[in-house]
NULUM-230405 format. One record per residue (C-alpha): y, x, z; residue in one letter. Coordinates in Angstrom, 3 decimals, decimal comma. Last residue first. Layout:
N
north:Y; east:X; up:Z; resn:A
...
***
This chain:
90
north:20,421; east:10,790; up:1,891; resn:X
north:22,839; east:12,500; up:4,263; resn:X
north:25,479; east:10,283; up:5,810; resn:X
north:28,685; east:8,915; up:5,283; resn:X
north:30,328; east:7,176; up:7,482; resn:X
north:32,038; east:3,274; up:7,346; resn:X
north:34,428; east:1,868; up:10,139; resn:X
north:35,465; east:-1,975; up:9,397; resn:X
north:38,405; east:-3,489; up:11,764; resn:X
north:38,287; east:-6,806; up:13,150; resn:X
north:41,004; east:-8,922; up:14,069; resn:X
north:39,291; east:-11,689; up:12,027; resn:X
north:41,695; east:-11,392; up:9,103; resn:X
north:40,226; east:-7,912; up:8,950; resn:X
north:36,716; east:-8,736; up:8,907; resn:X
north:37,376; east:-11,301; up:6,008; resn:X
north:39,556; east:-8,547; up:4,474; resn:X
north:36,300; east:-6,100; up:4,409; resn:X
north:34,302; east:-8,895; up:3,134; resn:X
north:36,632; east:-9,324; up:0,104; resn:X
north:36,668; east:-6,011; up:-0,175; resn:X
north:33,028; east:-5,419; up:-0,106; resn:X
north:32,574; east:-8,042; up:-2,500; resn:X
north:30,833; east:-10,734; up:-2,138; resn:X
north:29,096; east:-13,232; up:-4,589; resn:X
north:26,385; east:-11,891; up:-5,197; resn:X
north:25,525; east:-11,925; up:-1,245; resn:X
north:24,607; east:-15,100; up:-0,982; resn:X
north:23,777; east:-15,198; up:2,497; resn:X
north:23,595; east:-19,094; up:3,429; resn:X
north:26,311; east:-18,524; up:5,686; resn:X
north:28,276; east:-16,600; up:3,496; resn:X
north:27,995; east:-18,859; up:0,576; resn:X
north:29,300; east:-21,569; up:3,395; resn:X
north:32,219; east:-19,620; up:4,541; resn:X
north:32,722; east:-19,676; up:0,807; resn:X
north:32,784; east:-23,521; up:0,425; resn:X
north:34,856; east:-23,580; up:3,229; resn:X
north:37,850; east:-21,699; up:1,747; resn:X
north:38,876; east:-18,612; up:2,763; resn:X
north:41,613; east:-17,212; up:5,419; resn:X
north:39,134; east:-16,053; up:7,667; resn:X
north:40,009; east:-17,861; up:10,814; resn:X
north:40,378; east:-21,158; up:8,539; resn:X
north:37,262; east:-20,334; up:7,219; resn:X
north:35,654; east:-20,858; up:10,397; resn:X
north:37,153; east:-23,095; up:11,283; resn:X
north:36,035; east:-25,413; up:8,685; resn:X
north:32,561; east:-23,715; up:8,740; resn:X
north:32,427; east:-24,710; up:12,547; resn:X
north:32,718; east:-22,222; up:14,796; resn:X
north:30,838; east:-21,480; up:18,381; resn:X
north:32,400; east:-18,473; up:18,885; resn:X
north:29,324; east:-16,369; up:19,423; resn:X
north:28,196; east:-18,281; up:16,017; resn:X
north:31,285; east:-17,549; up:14,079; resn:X
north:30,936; east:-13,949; up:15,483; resn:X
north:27,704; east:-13,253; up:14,116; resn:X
north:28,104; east:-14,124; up:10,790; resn:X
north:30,596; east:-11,818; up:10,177; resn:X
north:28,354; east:-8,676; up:11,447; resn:X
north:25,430; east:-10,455; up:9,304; resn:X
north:28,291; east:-10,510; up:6,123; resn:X
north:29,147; east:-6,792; up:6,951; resn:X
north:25,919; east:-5,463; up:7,134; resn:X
north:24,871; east:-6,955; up:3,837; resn:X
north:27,878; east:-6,354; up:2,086; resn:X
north:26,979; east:-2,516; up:2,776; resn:X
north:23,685; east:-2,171; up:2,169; resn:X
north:24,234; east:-4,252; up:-1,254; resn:X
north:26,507; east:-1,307; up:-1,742; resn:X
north:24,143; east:1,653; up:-0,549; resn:X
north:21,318; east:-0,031; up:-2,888; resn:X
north:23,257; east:-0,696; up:-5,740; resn:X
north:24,324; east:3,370; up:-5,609; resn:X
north:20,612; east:4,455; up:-5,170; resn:X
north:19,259; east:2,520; up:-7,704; resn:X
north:17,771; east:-1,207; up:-7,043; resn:X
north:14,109; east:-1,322; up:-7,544; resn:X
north:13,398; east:-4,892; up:-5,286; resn:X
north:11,618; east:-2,591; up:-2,945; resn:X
north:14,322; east:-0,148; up:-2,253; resn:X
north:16,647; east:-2,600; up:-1,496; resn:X
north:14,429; east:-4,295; up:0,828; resn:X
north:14,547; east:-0,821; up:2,652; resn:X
north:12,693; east:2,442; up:3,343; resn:X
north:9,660; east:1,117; up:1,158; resn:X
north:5,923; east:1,941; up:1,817; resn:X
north:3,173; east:1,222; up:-1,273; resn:X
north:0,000; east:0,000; up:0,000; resn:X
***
């Protein structure tokens, strides 16, 4: 049985699609995370992110096509958050 490092990996992605999808990944579970420690509705939610419902919802349901790391890096923003990245050794 074959061994994979990540989903990513699995799915055949190259090394650069990988480290992005990595990425927005991270980002939309960290965002996802405080709307439910807060207790948020999607309308609030969105509200606190300055986005529209519909793509509170998208983020909810982890469609991750259609994020961008800067879009999710102003989402984190708008939520008084502020995104760190490092680069390490492949």
């Amino acid at each position: 049985m074959e061994k994979f490092d990540s989903v990513w990996d699995a799915l055949g992605y190259s090394p650069e699609e990988r480290a992005n999808l990595e990425v927005r990944s991270h980002l939309m579970i960290q965002i996802e995370i405080i709307i439910e420690e807060n207790g948020w509705t999607q309308a609030v939610a969105a509200k606190k992110c300055g986005v529209s419902q519909p793509r509170i919802n998208d983020l909810l349901r982890g469609r991750i096509d259609r994020f961008s790391i800067d879009a999710l890096i102003k989402m984190a923003a708008a939520l008084g958050r502020k995104v760190k990245f490092e680069l390490l050794a492949a």
